[in-house]
C-alpha positions in Angstrom: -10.6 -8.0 -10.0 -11.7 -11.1 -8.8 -15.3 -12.3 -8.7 -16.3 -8.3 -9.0 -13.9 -7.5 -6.0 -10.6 -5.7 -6.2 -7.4 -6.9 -5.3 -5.1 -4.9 -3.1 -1.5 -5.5 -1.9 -0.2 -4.4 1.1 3.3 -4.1 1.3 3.8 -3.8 5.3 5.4 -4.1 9.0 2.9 -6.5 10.0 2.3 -3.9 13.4 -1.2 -3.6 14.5 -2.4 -1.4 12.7 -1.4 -2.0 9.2 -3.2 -5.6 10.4 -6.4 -3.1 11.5 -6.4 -1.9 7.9 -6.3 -5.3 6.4 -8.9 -6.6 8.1 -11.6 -3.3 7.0 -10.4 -3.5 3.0 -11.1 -7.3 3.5 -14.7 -6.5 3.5 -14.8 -4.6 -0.5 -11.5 -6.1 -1.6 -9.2 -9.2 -2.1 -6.2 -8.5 0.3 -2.7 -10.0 0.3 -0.2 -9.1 2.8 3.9 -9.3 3.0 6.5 -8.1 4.7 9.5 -6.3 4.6 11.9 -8.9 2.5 9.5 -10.5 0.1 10.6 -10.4 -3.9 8.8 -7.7 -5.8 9.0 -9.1 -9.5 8.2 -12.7 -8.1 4.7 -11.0 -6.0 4.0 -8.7 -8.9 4.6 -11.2 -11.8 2.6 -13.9 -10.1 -0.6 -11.6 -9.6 -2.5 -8.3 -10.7 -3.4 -5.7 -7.9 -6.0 -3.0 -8.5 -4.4 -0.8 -6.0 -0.6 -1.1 -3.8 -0.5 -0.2 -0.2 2.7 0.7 0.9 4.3 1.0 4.2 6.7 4.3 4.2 7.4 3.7 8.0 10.6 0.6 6.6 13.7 1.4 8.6 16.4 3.1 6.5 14.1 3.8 3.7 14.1 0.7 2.3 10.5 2.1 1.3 11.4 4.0 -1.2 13.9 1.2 -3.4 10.3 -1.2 -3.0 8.5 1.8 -4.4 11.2 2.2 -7.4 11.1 -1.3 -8.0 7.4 -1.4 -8.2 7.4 1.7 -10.3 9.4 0.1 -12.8 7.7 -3.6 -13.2 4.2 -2.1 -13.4 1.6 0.7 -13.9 -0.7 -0.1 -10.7 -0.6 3.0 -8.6 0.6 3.0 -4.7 -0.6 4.2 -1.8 1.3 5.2 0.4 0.5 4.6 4.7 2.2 6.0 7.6 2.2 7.3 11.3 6.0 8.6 11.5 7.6 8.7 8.0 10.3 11.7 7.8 8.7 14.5 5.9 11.7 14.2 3.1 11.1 10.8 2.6 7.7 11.7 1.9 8.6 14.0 -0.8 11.2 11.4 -2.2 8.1 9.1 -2.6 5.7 11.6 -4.2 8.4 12.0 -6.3 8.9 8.4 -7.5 5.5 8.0 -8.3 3.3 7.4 -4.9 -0.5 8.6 -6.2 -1.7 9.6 -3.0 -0.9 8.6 1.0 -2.9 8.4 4.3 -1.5 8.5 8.5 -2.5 5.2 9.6 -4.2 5.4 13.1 -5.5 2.9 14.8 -8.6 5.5 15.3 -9.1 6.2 11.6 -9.1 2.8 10.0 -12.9 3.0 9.4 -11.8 6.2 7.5 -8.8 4.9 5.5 -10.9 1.8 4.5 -13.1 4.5 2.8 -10.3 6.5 1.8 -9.0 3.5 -0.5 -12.5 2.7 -1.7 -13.5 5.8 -2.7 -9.5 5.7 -4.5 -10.4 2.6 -6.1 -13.8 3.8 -7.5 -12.1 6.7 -8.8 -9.7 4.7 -10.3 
């Protein structure tokens, strides 16, 4: 937490949406963005994150190898965001460790900002 705001990671396809929901956790929380390709251990060793926001939409579920590796450098709990994920890779994910997961919509972001801040006050 940083200067009484929480930090959250989103770990994205950079669409519109996922940009949507950026921009509404940017008004109660720190926000850092990347893309499919960045280094886990370098991100998560340089920084603390209250909360992870995942992408499970990644092409050939390169989703869930991110959410092992995340799962195994650190205790911070993940997200999980969507709008067409495969309902097996869903489980797959639950299964690895995702705490909870929400459809993103460009209609409901007002909703999935409040979704993750009620999550982080929970927390």
């Amino acid at each position: 937490m940083v200067n009484g705001r929480k930090k959250i990671l989103i770990i994205g396809n950079g669409d519109a949406v996922s940009r949507a929901v950026e921009s509404a956790l940017q008004e109660f929380a720190d926000v850092k963005t990347v893309t499919a390709g960045f280094n886990v251990a370098e991100c998560l060793g340089e920084e603390y994150f209250d909360v992870i926001i995942l992408d499970l939409d990644f092409k050939n579920g390169d989703c869930l190898k991110i959410l092992s590796e995340i799962k195994s450098r650190c205790r911070t709990q993940v997200l999980g965001m969507f709008d067409a994920c495969p309902p097996e890779r869903l489980k797959k994910a639950i299964d690895i460790g995702l705490a909870d997961y929400f459809i993103k919509s460009a209609a409901a972001v007002g909703g999935i900002a409040d979704f993750v801040k009620k999550f982080l006050e929970e927390k």
